[in-house]
N, C-alpha and C positions, 0 to 999 in steps of 0.2 A: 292644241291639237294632239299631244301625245297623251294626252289624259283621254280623249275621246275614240284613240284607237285600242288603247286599254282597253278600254269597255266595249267596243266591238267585237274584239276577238274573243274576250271571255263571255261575249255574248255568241260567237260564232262555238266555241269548245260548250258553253251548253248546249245548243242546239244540235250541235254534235252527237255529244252525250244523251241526250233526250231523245234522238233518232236511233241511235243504235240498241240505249234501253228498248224505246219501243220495237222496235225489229224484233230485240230477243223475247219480249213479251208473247209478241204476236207466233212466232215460233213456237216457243214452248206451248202456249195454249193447243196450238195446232199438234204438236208430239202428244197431248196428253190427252185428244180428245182420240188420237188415232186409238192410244194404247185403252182408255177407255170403251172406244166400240169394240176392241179385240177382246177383252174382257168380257165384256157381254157376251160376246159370241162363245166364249171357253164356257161360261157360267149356263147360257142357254145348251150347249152340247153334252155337259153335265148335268143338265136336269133331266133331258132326254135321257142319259144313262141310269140315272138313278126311277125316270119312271120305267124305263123295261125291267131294271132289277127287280123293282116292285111288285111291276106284274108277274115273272117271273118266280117271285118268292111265293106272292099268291095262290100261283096254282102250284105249288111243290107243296102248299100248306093243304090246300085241297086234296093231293095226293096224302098225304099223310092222314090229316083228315079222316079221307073216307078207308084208308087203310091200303095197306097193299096187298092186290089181290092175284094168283094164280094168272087171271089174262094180262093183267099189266106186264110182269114177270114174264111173261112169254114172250108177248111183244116189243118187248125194249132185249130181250135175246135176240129173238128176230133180227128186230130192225134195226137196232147198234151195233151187236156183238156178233152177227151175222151167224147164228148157232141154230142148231137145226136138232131134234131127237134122236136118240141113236136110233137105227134102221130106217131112219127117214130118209128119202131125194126129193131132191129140191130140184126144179128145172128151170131153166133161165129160156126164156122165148127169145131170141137173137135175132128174128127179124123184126120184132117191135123194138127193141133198139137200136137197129141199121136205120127204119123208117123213119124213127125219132113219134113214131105214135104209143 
């Protein structure tokens, strides 16, 4: 009999063992597939960045391109640098901005 309980128990400590390997197995697969879908995600939100860069580059190559001209230069005074001609006024309509039209 004590030879038979021997071997139950180290039959109970693998099965032991064998359970709790697989647990961690099953775990880790499951951390590493999480960290894998986040990865994609980073990977797919940087492709996105790099196609706006792209487009972006694009047309700055067009601008250059076709050169820089006189009304370009005007308009990015304008509309960025808010600059205006000397003896020029500029009027702002204040009720189309109250209205929001």
């Amino acid at each position: 009999m004590g030879l038979a309980r021997k071997k139950i128990r180290k039959n109970r400590i693998a099965g032991i063992a064998l359970i709790a390997f697989t647990i961690y197995v099953v775990i880790s697969i499951t951390l590493i597939r999480a960290d894998i879908r986040e990865r994609k995600d980073q990977i797919q939100e940087l492709q996105n960045q790099i196609d706006d860069q792209v487009i972006l580059n694009e047309e700055m190559q067009d601008v250059l391109d076709k050169g820089i001209n006189d009304n370009y230069i005007i308009r990015v005074a304008r509309e960025k640098l808010k600059m205006v001609f000397p003896e020029e006024r500029v009027y702002k309509d204040i009720h189309k901005d109250a209205t929001g039209n």
